[in-house]
C-alpha positions in Angstrom: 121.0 95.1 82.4 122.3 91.8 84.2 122.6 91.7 87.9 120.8 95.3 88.5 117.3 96.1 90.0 115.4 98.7 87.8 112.1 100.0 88.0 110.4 102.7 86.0 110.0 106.1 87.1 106.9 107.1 89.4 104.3 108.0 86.7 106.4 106.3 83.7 106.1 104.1 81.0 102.8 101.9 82.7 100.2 103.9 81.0 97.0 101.4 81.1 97.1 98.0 81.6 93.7 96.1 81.1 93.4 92.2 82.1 90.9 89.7 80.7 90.0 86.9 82.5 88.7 83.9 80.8 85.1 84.7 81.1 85.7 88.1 79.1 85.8 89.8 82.5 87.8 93.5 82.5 89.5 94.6 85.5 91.7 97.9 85.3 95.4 97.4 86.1 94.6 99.2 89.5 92.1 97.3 91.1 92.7 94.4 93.7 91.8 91.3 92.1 89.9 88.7 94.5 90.7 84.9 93.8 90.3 82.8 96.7 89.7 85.6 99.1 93.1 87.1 98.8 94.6 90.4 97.4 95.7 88.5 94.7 96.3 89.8 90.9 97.4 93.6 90.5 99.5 95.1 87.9 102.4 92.8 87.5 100.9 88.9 87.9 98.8 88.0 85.9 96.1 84.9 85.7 96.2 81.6 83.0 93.9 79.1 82.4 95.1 75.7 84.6 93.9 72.2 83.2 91.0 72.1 85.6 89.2 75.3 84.4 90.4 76.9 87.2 92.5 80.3 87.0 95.9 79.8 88.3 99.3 81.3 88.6 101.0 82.1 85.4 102.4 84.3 83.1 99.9 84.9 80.2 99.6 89.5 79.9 96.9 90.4 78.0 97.5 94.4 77.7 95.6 96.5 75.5 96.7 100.4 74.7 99.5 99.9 76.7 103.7 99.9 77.5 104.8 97.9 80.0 107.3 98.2 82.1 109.0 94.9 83.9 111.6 95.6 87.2 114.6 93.4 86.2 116.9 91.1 88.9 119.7 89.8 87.7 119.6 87.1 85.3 118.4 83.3 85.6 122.3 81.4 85.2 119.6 78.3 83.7 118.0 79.9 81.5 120.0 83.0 80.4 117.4 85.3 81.2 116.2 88.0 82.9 114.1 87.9 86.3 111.2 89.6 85.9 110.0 91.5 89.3 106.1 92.5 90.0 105.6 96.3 89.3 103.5 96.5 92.6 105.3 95.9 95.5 104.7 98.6 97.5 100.9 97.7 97.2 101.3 93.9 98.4 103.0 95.3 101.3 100.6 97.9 101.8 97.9 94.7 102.9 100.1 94.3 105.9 99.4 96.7 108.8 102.7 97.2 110.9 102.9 96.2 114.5 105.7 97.2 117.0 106.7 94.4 119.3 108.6 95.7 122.1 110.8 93.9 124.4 109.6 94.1 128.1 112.8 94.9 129.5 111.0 96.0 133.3 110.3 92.1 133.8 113.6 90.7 133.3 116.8 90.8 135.3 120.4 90.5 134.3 120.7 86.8 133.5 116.9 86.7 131.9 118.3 89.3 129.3 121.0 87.2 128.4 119.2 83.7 128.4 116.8 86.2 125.8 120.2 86.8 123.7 120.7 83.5 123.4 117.2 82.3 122.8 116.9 85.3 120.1 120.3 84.2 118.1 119.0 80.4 118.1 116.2 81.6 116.7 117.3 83.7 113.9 118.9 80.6 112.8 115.3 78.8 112.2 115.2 81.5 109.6 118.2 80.5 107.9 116.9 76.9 107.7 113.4 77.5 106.5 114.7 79.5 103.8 116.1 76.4 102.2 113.6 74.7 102.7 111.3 76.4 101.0 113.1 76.7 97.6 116.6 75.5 96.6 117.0 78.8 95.1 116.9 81.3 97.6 119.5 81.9 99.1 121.3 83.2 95.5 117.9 84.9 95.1 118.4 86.6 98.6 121.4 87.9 97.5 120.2 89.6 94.5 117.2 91.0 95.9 120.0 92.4 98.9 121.9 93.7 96.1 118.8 95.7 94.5 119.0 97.7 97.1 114.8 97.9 96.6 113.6 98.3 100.4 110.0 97.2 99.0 111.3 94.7 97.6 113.5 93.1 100.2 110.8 94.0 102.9 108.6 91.7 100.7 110.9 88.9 100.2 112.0 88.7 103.7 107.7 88.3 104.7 107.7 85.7 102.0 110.4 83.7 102.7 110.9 83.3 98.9 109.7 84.7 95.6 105.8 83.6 96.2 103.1 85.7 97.5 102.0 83.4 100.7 99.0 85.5 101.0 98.1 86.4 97.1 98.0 82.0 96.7 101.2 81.6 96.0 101.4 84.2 92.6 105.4 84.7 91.8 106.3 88.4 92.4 110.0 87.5 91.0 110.2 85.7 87.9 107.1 83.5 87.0 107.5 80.3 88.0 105.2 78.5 90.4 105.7 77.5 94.1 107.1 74.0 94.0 104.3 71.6 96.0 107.0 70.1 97.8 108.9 73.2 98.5 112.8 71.8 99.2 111.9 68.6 100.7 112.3 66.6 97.7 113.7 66.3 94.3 111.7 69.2 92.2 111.4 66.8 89.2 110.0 64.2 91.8 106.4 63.0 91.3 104.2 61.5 93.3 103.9 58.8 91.8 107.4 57.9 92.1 107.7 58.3 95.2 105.2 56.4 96.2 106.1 53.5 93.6 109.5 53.7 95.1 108.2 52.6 98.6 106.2 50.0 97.2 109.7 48.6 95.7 111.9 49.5 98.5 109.7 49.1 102.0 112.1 49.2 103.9 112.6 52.7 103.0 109.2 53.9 104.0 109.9 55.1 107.8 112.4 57.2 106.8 110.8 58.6 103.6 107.8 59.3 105.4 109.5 60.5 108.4 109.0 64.8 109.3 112.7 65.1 109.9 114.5 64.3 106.8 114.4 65.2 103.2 114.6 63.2 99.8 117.3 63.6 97.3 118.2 62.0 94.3 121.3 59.7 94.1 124.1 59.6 91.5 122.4 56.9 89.8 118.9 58.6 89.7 117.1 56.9 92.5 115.6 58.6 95.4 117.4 58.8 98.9 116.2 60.1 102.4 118.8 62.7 104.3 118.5 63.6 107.9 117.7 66.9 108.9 120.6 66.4 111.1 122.8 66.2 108.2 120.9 68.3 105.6 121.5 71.2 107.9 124.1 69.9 109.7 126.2 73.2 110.2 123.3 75.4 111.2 122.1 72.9 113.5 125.1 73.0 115.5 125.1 76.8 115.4 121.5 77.1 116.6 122.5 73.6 119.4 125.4 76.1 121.0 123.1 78.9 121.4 120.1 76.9 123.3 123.1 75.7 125.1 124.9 78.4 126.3 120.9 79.5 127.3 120.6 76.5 129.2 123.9 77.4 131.0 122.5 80.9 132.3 120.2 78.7 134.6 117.2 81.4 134.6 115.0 78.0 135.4 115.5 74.4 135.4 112.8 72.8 133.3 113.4 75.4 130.7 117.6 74.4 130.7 116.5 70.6 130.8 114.5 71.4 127.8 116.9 73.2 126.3 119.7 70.9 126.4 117.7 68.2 125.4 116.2 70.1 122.1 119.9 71.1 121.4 120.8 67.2 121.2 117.4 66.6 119.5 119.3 68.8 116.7 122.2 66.6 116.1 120.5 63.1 116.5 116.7 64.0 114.5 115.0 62.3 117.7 112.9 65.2 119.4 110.5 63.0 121.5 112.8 63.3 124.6 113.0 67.3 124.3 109.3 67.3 123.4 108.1 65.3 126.6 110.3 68.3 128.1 109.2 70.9 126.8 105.8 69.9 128.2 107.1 69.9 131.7 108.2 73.4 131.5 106.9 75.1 134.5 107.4 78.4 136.5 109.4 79.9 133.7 108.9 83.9 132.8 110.7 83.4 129.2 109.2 81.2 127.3 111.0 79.4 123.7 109.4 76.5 121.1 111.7 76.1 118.8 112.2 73.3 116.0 110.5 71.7 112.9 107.1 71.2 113.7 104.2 71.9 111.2 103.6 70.5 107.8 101.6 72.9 106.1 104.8 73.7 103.9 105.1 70.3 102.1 101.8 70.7 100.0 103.0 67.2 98.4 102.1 64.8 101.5 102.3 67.3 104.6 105.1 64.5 105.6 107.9 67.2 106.7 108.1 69.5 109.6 109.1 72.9 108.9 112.1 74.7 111.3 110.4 77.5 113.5 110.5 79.3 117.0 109.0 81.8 119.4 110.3 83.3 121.6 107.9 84.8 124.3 107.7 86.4 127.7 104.9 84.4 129.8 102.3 86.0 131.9 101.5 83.4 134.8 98.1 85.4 135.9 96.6 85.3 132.6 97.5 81.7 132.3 96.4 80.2 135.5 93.1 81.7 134.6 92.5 79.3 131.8 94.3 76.3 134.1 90.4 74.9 135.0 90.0 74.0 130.8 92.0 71.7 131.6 90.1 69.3 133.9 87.7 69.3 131.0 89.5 67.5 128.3 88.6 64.0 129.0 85.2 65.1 129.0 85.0 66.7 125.9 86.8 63.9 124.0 84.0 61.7 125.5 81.2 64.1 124.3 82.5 64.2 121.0 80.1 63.5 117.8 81.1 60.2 117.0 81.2 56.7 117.9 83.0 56.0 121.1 85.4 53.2 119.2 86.7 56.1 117.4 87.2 58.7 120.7 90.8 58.8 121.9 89.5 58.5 125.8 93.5 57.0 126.7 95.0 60.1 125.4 97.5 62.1 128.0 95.9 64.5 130.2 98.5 66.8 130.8 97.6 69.7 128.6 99.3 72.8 130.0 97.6 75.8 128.8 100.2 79.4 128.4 99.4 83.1 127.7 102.4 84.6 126.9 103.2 87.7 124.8 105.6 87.8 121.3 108.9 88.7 121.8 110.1 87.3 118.6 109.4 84.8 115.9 111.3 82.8 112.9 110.7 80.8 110.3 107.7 78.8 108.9 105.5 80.9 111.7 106.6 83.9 110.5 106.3 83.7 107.0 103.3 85.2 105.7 100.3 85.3 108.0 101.3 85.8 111.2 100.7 83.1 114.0 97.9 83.5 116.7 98.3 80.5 118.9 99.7 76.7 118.6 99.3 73.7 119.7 102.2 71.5 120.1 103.9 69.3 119.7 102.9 66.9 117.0 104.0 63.6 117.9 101.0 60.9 119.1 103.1 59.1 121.4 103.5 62.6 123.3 99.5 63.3 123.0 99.7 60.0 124.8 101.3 60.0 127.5 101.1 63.7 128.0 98.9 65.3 126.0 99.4 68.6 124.0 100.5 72.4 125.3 98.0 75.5 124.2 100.2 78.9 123.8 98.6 81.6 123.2 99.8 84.9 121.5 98.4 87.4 123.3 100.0 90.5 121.9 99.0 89.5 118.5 95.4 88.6 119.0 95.2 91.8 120.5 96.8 93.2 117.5 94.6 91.4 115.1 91.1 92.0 116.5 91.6 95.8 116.6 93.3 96.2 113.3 91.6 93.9 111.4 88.8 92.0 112.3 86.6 95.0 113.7 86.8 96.9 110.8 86.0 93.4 108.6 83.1 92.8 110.5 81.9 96.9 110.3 81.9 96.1 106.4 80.1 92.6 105.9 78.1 92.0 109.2 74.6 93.3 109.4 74.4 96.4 111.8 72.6 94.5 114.8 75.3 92.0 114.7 78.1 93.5 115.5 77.4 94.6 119.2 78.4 90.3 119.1 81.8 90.8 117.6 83.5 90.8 120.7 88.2 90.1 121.8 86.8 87.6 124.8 85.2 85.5 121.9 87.5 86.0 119.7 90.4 85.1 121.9 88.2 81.8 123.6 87.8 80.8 120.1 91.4 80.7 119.2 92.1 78.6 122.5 89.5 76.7 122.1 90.2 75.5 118.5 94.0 75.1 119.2 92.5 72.6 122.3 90.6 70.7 119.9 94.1 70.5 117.8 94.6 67.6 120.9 91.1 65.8 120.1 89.9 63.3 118.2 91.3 60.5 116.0 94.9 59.8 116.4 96.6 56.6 116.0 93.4 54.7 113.9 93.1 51.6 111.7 92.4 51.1 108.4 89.8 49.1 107.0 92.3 46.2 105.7 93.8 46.2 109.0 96.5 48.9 108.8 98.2 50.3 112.1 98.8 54.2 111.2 97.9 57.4 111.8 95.2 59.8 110.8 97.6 62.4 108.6 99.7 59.7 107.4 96.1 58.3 106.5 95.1 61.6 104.6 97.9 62.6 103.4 98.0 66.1 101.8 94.8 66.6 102.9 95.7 66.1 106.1 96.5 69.8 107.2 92.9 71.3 105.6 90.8 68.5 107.2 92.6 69.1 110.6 92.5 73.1 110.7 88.5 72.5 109.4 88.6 70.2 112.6 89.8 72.3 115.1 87.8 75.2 114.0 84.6 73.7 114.3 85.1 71.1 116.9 86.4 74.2 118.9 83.1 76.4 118.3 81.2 72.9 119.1 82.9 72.4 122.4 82.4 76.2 123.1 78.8 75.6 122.9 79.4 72.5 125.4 81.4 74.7 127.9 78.7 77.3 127.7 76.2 74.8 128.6 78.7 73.3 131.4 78.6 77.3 132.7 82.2 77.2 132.2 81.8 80.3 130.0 79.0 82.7 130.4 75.5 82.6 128.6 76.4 85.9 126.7 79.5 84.3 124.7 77.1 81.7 122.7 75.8 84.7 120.0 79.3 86.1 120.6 81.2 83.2 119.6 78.8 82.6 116.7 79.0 85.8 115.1 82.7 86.7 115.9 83.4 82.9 114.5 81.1 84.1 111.3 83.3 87.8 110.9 86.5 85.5 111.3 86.2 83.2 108.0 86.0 87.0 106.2 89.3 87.7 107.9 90.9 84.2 107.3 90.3 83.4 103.9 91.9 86.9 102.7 95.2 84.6 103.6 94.5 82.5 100.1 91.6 80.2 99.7 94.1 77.7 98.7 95.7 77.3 102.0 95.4 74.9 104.3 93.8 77.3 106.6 92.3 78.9 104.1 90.1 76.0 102.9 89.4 74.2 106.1 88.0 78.0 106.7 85.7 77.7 103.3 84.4 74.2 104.4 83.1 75.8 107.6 81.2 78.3 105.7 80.0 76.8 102.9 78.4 74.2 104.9 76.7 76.0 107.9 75.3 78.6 105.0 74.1 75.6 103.7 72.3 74.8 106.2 71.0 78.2 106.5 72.8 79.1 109.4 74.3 82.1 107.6 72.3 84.1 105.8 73.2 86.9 103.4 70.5 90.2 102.9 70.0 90.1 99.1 69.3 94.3 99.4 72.2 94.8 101.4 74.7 92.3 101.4 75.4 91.8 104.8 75.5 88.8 106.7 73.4 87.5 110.1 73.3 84.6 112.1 70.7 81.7 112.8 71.9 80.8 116.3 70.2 77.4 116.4 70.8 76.4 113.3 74.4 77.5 113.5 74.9 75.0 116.9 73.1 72.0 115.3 75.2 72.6 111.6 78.7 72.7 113.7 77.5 69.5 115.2 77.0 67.7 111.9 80.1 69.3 110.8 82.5 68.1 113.6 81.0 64.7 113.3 81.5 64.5 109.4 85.1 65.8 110.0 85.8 63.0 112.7 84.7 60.4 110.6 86.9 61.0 107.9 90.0 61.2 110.1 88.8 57.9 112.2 88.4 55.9 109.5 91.4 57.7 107.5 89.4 58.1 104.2 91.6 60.1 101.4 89.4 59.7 98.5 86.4 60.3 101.0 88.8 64.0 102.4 89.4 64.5 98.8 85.5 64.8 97.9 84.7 66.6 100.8 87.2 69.1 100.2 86.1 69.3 96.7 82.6 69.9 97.4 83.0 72.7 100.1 86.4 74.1 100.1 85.8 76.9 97.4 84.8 80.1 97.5 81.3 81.6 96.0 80.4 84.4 94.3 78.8 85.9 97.5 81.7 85.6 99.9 83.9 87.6 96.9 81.2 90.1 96.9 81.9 90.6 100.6 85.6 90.7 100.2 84.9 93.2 97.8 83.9 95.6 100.6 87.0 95.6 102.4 89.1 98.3 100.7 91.9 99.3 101.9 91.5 96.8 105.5 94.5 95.5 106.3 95.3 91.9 105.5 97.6 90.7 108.1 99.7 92.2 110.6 103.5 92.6 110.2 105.7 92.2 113.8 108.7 94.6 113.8 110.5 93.3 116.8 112.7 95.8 118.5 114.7 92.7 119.4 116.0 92.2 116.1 118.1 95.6 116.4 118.7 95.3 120.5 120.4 92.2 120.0 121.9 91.9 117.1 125.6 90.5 116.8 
């Protein structure tokens, strides 16, 4: 039936459904499938056999004494077909474990709640953008999956921003087509290859191609086009512009309205270096907003094009003048780091405001999928030089994470005399820590034939896996250097070591095929291979070789560094190639975690306070 939702009754027509992988493997229609670390295949997507070996999203059922039933939305208007929807919904959502994120209504007065309004509605309009930038289709599809009236299944697609399962690697759980590489940012029969070859016959074309803030189209004639952001979105822009305006007008403090207004024109003109140096001079404020494309992790093409987000955030100015005195360290641990000093950015801004500030609400690319923990922002070099970078961290939902998730992780694949080490002050250090190393390292660089760029322009799509791997292991590596400064105390170096080992078990369940994800497998793969992790063959639990784990990080972070200072793609691509997958061991851990959440999923009380 065209344009209906249907699913078969509770104990129906799916009597047994056995899958086959390629090595003859069986797995009952029930179980949890592990590929890449994630909850990944259940009854209703199944695996086929890519051109590398690999297994990889498809379509191919292999179903033995069994009838099958398919949920059907609407029809496809190209293909004259029906949508076919997962049959296990309710199970992908059961890996997220709810959270309730309350607004803190005691610490704000009259004018606060309304600059909160306005801050909220500009926000919700990030959400609106990022949708369409993740799939031409999905707005139409949005409005089926509405008109299904399937809570599962709109809870699902609303998480996913789309049809893909962002924590199951990307597997369609509506229809069965794969996630497009370059999402909406260019033409989705647009190679490569073409667009590279189109540079190379059109240079004058490249700033703009390459630029975050605009997409490529196709022309009438065929050719390839770059559109402004500013244009592209043109009406919601202005919607979300009047908003941060009228927020700015409520006055509740005067770096945040400069910022405001300035990020409002940044909206209408694609230039956000002005609002950025702003937001960075934000001072004194108790509500706290970052709003705009920033990351590139969505554009798996070239990680060329920022992605629209925002949080917005209630400060705590205790908590983060605590962590002010990191600070007067970041000269000095971009001097000490692992490489040669012609490659250490010692001119880089030293302005690096550090906030702690709890969730009120967030939107788009941040919140779709795994939820955010911290960031480090902005992106722009010429801001890291002549300012630096600003650490925020999300205290509510490290909180939320470390009790509900990675305890419980670590109770399962940590050997019992570890885990008195798995400890929130690590665990949260960590996170600031590797979100302060974000603002380390090889920025601007030159290429061996003489070329002025920059590292991720350098790297291209392996830009965003090299620099998560960075930041995770140049942050335990300068944790070991605070420790040693007496910054932190003595107790935090097994700490850090063992809650950073209990972490990659915790990450990786996101897909290993993220950017996160595989920056997380290099990590492990190559401090186990250096014996610093080492699994019990009777048990299966893993320990920690202190020393060895402090000199392996060092290698690491220097191998890292080198690739990004001397911006070596084919030399990122091996690297990732050689460590960025996942072994049989770490599945057989993964194994062991049942029913443990996945992620968290914010319900923000917000959302039905303020609502027009």
């Amino acid at each position: 039936m065209c344009g209906a939702f249907t699913l078969p009754p509770a104990g129906g027509l799916v009597k047994l459904i056995l899958l086959f992988s390629r090595d003859g493997t069986v797995y009952d229609g029930r179980r949890v499938l592990i590929r890449g670390g994630a909850p990944l295949f259940r009854t209703g997507a199944i695996p086929r056999e890519g051109g590398d070996g690999d297994m990889k999203h498809g379509t191919v059922w292999l179903a033995l004494a069994a009838t099958v039933a398919f949920g059907v939305l609407g029809c496809s208007k190209e293909k004259g077909m029906e949508m076919h929807v997962a049959l296990d919904i309710a199970e992908r959502l059961a890996v997220y474990a709810p959270f309730e994120i309350e607004v803190p209504h005691d610490l704000l007065d009259e004018r606060d709640e309304e600059t909160l309004r306005e801050l909220y509605l500009a926000a919700k309009v990030m959400d609106e953008i990022f949708l369409r930038q993740v799939w031409d289709g999905n707005v139409a599809l949005r409005e089926k999956v509405l008109a299904s009236g399937n809570r599962d299944l709109i809870a699902f697609f609303e998480i996913n921003f789309g049809p893909w399962d962002r924590i199951g690697d990307n597997a369609p759980f509506i229809g069965q087509s794969e996630k497009p590489l370059g999402a909406n940012f260019y033409p989705a029969d647009m190679t490569k290859e073409e667009f590279e070859a189109w540079i190379e016959e059109h240079p004058e074309d490249r700033e703009l191609f390459e630029s975050e803030f605009t997409v490529i189209r196709r022309t009438d004639d065929g050719g390839l086009k770059a559109v402004p952001y500013s244009v592209e979105y043109a009406e919601l822009l202005s919607l979300a512009a009047g908003h941060l305006e009228r927020a700015a007008d409520l006055g509740t403090n005067e770096s945040l309205s400069n910022y405001l207004n300035l990020r409002a024109e940044a909206f209408r003109t694609d230039d956000y270096f002005e609002s950025d140096m702003a937001w960075m001079d934000v001072e004194g404020n108790l509500l706290d907003v970052t709003i705009g494309p920033y990351e590139v992790y969505e554009d798996n093409l070239f990680n060329y094009k920022a992605a629209f987000e925002a949080f917005v955030c209630v400060r705590d100015p205790a908590e983060s003048r605590k962590l002010d005195g990191l600070k007067g360290y970041l000269l000095e641990l971009e001097g000490n780091l692992p490489i040669p000093d012609e490659h250490k950015n010692m001119d880089r801004g030293t302005d690096s405001p550090i906030s702690v500030v709890d969730i009120v609400f967030t939107a788009g690319d941040t919140k779709a999928g795994a939820q955010t923990l911290a960031f480090n922002l902005p992106n722009d070099e010429r801001v890291h030089e002549a300012k630096g970078s600003k650490k925020v961290m999300l205290r509510n939902m490290c909180r939320a994470k470390f009790e509900k998730i990675l305890k419980p992780i670590a109770g399962e694949v940590l050997a019992p005399d570890m885990l008195p080490f798995v400890t929130f002050d690590a665990y949260f250090n960590h996170i600031l820590l590797h979100e302060f190393s974000h603002g380390l390292g090889p920025g601007r660089i030159t290429l061996p034939d003489g070329t002025e760029t920059t590292s991720d322009k350098a790297l291209k799509e392996n830009h965003s896996v090299i620099e998560e791997a960075k930041a995770d292991v140049v942050g335990q590596y300068n944790f070991y250097y605070l420790i040693g400064e007496g910054f932190y105390e003595d107790r935090l170096e097994m700490e850090t070591a063992v809650t950073f080992l209990a972490g990659f078990f915790r990450s990786v369940r996101f897909g290993a095929e993220s950017a996160h994800g595989r920056a997380n497998m290099i990590a492990f793969n190559y401090l186990k291979e250096k014996g610093a992790y080492v699994r019990d063959g009777a048990t299966g639990l893993w320990s920690v070789d202190l020393d060895r784990a402090k000199s392996a990080v060092g290698d690491l972070a220097a191998e890292i560094l080198m690739l990004q200072a001397m911006g070596d793609y084919e030399g990122s691509s091996a690297f990732i190639e050689r460590y960025g997958a996942m072994g049989e061991d770490v599945k057989e851990s993964l194994g062991r975690l049942g029913e443990i959440p996945v992620d968290i999923l914010p319900r923000f009380a917000i959302e039905k306070e303020f609502e027009e």
